[in-house]
N, C-alpha and C positions, 0 to 999 in steps of 0.2 A: 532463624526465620527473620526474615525484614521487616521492619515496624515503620518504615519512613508512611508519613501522611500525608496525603495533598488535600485542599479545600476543593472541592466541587466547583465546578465551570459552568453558569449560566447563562457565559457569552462569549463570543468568540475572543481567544486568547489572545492577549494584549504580548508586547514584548516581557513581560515582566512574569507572565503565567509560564510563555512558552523557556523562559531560562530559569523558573522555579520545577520546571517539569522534567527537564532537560538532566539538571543535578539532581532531582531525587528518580529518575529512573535508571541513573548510572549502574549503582549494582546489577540494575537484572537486564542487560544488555551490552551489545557491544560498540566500541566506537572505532565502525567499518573503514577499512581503508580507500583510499584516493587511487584507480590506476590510470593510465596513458597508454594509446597505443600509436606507435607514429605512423603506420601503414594504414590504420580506419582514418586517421586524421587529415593524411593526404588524399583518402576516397569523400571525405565529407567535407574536404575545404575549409575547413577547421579545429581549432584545438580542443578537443577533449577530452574532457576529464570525470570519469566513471564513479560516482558514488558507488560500492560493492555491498547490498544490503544481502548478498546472496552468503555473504558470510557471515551476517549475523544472525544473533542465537533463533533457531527454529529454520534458519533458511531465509528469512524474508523481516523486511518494516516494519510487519505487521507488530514483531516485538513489543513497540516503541508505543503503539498508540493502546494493545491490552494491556498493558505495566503502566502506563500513565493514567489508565481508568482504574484498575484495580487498587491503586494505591490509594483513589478516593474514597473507597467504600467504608463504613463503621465496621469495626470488630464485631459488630452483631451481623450485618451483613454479610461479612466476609465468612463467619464461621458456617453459614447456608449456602456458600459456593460461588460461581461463576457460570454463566449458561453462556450462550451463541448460536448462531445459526451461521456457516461459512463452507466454500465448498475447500477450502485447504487450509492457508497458510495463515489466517484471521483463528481460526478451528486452534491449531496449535500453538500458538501463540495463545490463546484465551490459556491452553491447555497449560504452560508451561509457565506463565505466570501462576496460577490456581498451584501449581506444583511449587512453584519458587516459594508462595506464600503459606502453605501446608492447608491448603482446600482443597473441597472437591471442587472438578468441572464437570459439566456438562453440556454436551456439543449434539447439535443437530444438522448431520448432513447430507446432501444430494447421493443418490445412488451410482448416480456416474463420476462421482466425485476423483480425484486421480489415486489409486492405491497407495501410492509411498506417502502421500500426505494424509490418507485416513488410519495406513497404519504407526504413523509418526505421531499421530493427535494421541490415541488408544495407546504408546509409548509411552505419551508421557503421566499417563496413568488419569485420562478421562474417559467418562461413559459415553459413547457415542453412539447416536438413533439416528437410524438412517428415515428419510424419504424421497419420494418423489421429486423429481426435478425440476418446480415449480417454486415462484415466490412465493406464494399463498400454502404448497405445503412445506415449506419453512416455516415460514411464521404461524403456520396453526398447529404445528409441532412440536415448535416451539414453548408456545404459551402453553400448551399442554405439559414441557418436561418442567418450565418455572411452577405452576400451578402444584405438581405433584414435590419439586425440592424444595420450593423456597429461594432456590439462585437468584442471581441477581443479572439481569442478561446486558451484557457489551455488546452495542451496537459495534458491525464493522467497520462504520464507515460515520455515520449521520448522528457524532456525538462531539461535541467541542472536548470534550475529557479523551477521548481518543486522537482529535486533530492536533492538540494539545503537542502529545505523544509522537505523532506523523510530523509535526514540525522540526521537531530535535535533528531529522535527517538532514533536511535542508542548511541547517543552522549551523552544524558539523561542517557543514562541504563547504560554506561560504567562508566559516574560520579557514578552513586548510587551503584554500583556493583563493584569497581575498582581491586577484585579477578578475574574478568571474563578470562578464559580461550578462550572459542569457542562463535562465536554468529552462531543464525540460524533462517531463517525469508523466508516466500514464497514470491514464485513465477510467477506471471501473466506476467504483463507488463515490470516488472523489475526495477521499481523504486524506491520504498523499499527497495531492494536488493543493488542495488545501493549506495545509499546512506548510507547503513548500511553498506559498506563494504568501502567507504571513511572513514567514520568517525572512523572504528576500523585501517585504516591505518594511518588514522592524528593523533587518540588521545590514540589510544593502540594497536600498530603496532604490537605486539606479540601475536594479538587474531586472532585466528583463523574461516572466514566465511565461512558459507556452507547453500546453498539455497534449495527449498522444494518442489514437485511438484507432482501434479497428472500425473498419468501414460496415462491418456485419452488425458491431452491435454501438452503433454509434449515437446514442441517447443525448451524453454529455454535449457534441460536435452540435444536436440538434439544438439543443437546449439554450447554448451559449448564445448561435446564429440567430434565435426568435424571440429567446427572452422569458420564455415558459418554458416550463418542466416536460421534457417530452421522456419518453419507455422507449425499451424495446421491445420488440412484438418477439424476437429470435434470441437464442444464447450459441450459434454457430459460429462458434469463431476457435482457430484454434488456443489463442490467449486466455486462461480458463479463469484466470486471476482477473479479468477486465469485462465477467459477463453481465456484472449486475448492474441497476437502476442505480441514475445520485440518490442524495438525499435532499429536502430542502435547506438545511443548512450548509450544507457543501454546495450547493447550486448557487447560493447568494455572494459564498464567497466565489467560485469560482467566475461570476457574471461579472462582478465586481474587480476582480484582481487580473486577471489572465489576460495576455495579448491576443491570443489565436487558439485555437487546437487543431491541431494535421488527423486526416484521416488515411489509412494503409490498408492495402490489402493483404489477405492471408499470406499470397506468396512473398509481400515483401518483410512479413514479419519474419516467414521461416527462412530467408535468404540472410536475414538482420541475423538472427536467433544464431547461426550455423557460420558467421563469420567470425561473431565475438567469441563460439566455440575453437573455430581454427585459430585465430589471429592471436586471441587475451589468454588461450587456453586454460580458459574460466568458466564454469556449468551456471548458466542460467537459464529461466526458463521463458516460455513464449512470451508471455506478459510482459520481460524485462528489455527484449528485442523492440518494441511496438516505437519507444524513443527514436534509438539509432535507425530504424526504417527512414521514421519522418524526417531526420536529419537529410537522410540520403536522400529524401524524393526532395523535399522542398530544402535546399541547398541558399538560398537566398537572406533569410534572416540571420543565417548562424554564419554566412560566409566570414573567414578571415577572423571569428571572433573566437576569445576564450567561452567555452558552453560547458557549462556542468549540468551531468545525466545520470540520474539517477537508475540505477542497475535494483530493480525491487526485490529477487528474489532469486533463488537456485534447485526448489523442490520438481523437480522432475522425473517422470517416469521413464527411467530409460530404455524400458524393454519398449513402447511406444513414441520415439520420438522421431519426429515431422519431415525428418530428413535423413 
């Protein structure tokens, strides 16, 4: 069983938290490799270079940021569990840390959530309650499964002890890549984003971030443009990983840190999604696409530069996919 400890994050992670986090959640993750492809390279008019989180452990990031929270929790907390609320790869990820550390989890998810990912979470040996597909019945779900176990619930997105966790990626790609001009990575929850855009201010402060988003559920795109927190009223997008609301502490940093965010349409994620399938001949999934779209729509910032893009995740339904 893993014993490593982290202290608690009361504030957004310093260079010093995100490389203490980084080397204690080595064991329960992997350090994703770097690919290239020189055929997307010549359609984007520049160089890039594919962080692969679709190979790491669970399929996705999400790894990175439930193993850098769970590590924080006391041995009295730990031994009452792990909760969540997530519609996939956050889910298993809680799941599989909770398993790494010999706990239970407990995961609350959307009905329509995509099969391989709720039966992947229930793999890795969590109790999973389903609801309705609403944030509100999440969270009343939720507090309902805490109330009854006693877990301790990892936010997705809206905890610095997760962003913590979501920075280690960024920080990875900047070492192996040290030309990197621009980073660019989606956008859901924003903790990803987040953390990728500390980690290019603490460890390559001349790189330039810029986030990714569907035009359907474009919260974050609004939020940045006005400066308040705005929702979305919709979860239609086919990116299933990118439907939820920021959080305020992901908002602050993202207003704060970010050049821009591109907005895409469906067809251009599934056109993105179905090229890095033919070309990289590599499975990811809709969410992971949402980058290389905006590259290819808006061609202008990244022209001629070295760009690192982070690739989030590879949990796909294949008997349902978009093309």
């Amino acid at each position: 069983m893993i014993r490593t400890a982290l202290p608690t994050l009361h504030a957004e992670p310093d260079a010093s938290a995100i490389l203490q986090t980084n080397e204690a959640i080595a064991p329960m993750i992997h350090r994703t490799p770097v690919l290239t492809c020189r055929s997307i390279d010549e359609m984007a008019g520049c160089r890039l270079f594919f962080k692969c989180e679709n190979f790491q452990k669970i399929g996705a990031f999400k790894m990175r940021g439930a193993s850098s929270a769970a590590l924080r929790l006391s041995e009295e907390e730990k031994s009452k569990g792990l909760a969540t609320h997530s519609s996939g790869n956050h889910a298993q990820a809680v799941a599989m840390s909770a398993r790494m550390l010999g706990i239970p989890a407990y995961i609350v998810m959307p009905e329509n959530a995509p099969a391989i990912k709720r039966a992947a979470t229930e793999g890795y040996g969590a109790t999973v309650t389903p609801c309705t597909n609403t944030l509100e019945a999440r969270e009343s779900t939720l507090e309902q499964v805490v109330a009854e176990t006693g877990a301790t619930f990892i936010h997705p997105y809206n905890d610095y002890n997760v962003i913590a966790g979501q920075a280690s990626c960024a920080k990875e790609l900047l070492e192996e890549q040290p030309g990197l001009e621009v980073l660019i990575a989606p956008v859901g929850g924003g903790g990803l984003i987040s953390g990728t855009a500390l980690s290019a201010r603490y460890f390559a402060p001349g790189v330039k971030v810029y986030g990714a988003e569907p035009s359907a559920v474009d919260d974050a795109y609004r939020s940045f443009k006005s400066g308040t927190m705005q929702h979305n009223t919709t979860t239609d997008t086919v990116a299933d990983g990118l439907r939820t609301n920021l959080g305020e502490k992901t908002f602050r940093i993202i207003q704060r840190e970010l050049e821009d965010i591109f907005l895409v349409e469906e067809s251009e994620i599934v056109a993105a999604m179905r090229l890095v399938w033919e070309r990289m001949k590599i499975i990811i999934e809709p969410s992971c696409a949402v980058p290389l779209a905006a590259v290819l729509k808006y061609p202008a910032p990244f022209a001629g530069k070295n760009v690192g893009l982070i690739i989030t995740g590879g949990n796909v339904d294949v008997s349902k996919l978009p093309f």
